[in-house]
Every structure is written in structure tokens, then in C-alpha cells.
C-alpha positions in Angstrom: 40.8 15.7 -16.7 37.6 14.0 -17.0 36.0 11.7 -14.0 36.0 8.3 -14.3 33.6 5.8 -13.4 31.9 2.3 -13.9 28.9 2.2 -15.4 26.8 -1.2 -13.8 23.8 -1.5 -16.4 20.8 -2.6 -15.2 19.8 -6.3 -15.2 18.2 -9.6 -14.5 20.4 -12.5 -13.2 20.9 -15.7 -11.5 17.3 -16.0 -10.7 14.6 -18.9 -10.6 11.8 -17.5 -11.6 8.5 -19.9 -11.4 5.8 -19.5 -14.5 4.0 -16.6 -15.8 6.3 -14.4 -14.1 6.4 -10.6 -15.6 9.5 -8.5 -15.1 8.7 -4.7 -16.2 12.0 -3.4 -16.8 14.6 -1.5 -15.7 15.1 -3.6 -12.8 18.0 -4.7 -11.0 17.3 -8.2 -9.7 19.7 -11.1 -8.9 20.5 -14.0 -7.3 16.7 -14.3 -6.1 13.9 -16.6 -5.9 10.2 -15.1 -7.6 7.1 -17.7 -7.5 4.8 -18.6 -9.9 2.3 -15.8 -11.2 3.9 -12.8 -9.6 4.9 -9.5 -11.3 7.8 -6.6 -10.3 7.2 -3.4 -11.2 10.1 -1.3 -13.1 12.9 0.8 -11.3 12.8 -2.3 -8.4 16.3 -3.6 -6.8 15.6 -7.3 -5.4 18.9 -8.4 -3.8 20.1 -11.8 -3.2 19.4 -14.2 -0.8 15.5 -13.1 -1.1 12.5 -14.8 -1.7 9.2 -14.0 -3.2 6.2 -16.2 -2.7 3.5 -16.7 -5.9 1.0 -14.5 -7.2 2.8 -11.7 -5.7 2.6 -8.2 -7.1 5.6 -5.9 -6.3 5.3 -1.9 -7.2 7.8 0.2 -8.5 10.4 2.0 -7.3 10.5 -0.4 -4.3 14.0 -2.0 -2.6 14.1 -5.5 -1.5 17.3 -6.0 0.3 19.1 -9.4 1.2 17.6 -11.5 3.8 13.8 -11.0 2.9 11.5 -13.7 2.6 7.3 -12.2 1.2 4.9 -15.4 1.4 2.3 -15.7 -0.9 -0.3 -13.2 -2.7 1.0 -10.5 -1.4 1.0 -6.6 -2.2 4.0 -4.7 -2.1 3.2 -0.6 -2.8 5.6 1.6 -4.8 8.5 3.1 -3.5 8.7 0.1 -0.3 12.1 -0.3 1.7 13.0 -3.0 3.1 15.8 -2.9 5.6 18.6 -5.4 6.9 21.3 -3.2 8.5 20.3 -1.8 11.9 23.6 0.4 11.8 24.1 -0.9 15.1 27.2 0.3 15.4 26.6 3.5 14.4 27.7 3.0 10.4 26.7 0.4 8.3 27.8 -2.9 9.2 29.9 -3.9 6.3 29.7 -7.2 7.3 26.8 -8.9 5.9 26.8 -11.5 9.2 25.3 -8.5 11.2 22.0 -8.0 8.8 19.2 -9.2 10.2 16.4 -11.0 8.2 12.7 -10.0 7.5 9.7 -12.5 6.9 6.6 -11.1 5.6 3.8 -13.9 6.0 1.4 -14.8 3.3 -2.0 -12.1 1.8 0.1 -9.4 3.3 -0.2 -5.5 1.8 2.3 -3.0 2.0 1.3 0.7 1.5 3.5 2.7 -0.6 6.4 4.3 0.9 6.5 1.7 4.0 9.6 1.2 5.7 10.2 -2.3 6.9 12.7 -3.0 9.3 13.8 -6.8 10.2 10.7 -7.9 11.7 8.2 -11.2 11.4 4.6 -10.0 9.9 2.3 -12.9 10.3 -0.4 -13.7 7.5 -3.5 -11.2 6.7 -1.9 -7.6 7.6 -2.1 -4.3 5.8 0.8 -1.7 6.5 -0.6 1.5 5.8 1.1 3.8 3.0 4.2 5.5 4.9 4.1 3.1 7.5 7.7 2.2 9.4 7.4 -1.3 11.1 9.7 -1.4 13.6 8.6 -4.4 15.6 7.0 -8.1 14.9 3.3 -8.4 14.3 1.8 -11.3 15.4 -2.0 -10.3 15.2 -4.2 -9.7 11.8 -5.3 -6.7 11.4 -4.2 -3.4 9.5 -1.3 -0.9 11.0 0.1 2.6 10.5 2.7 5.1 11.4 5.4 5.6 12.6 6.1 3.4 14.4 3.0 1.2 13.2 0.2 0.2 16.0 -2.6 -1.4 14.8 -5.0 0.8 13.8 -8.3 -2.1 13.5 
């Protein structure tokens, strides 16, 4: 007996794009909001209920999960996560009333391989490549490891 599965295909939908925006495909992006002038690299997920300020350029291989709102010109590295579910409770939630939301403030970098969990980044901040920002940052300045302390 053969397995059986679904295949989902890979797509673009329900989502408000603003103008000159490029899309490298495959992606999987839905029900999202990309500004003006920005650009997503292929083999990118960007979930619902996420926003993406202009002249934003997001690498590939990077997840951006429900909840997340990136101001404007900002740099997201390849292979970024971004992360809603604590697991609280031990599993995931299941419940999408326990994710928690991320804001990432406006001329903010994002090494590759950064892990961001629900947290506030306030405007002019690098995250260093492999970073995992586990807390808010409410000072400028560039950050790394794990977890990230500013650096300088």
C-alpha cells in the first residue's frame, strides 16, 4: 500500500503588496502586509497577521511567523526565525490566543541565523549573525549571542 499525503504547493496569497515590490520565488507568503520597495528572498514563509515596513530587504530561507510587525528599511539575514509560541506549557500552544507578538523598529539588521523571540527592538539595532534575542532592546546599538547583550 502506498502512503498518502497532501501536497500544499507553494504560493503567494491574500497579500497587499505596496509598489516595486520583488517576490523571488518559491515562497510561501499569505495573508500579509509588504511595503513599498521591499524584496523577499526565495525559500521564505511570511505568515499572516505580519507586517513588513518599505524598502525592506528579507534573505532567504528565513521564517516570519504570525504576529510580527519589521518597520522600515530594514535587513533581515538568511535563514532568520522569528518566534511566537513560547511553549509555555511545555508543547505548543495550539491556540493561537497564547502567541505573543514581535515588533522590530525601523533601520534594523538581523544577522543570518538570528533567533527572534517576541520581543520590542527599538529603531537603529544590529543583531549579530546567530544571535537569539530573548529580551526587549530599548537602546541603539549592535547585539550578539546567545542570549544577545549589546556588544557597542
Amino acid at each position: 500500500m502506498l502512503p498518502t499525503f497532501n501536497l500544499i504547493e507553494s504560493s503567494v496569497r491574500d497579500v497587499q503588496f505596496g509598489k516595486n515590490v520583488t517576490i523571488v520565488g518559491p515562497v510561501n507568503i499569505y495573508g500579509c502586509i509588504i511595503g513599498h520597495d521591499s524584496r523577499v528572498g526565495p525559500f521564505t514563509e511570511i505568515q499572516s497577521n505580519v507586517t513588513i515596513g518599505e524598502r525592506c530587504k528579507i534573505q532567504s530561507h528565513s521564517f516570519i511567523c504570525s504576529l510580527v510587525t519589521i518597520g522600515n528599511d530594514c535587513f533581515i539575514g538568511h535563514g532568520v526565525m522569528f518566534i511566537n509560541d513560547l511553549f509555555s506549557e511545555g508543547r505548543p500552544a495550539g491556540d493561537a490566543s497564547k502567541w505573543q507578538a514581535t515588533f522590530i523598529g525601523n533601520h534594523v539588521s538581523i544577522g543570518s541565523n538570528a533567533t527572534i523571540l517576541p520581543v520590542t527592538i527599538c529603531d537603529n539595532v544590529v543583531i549579530g549573525a546567530g544571535a537569539v534575542v530573548t529580551k526587549d532592546i530599548n537602546e541603539p546599538g549592535f547585539y550578539a549571542g546567545n542570549p544577545a547583550k549589546k556588544i557597542r
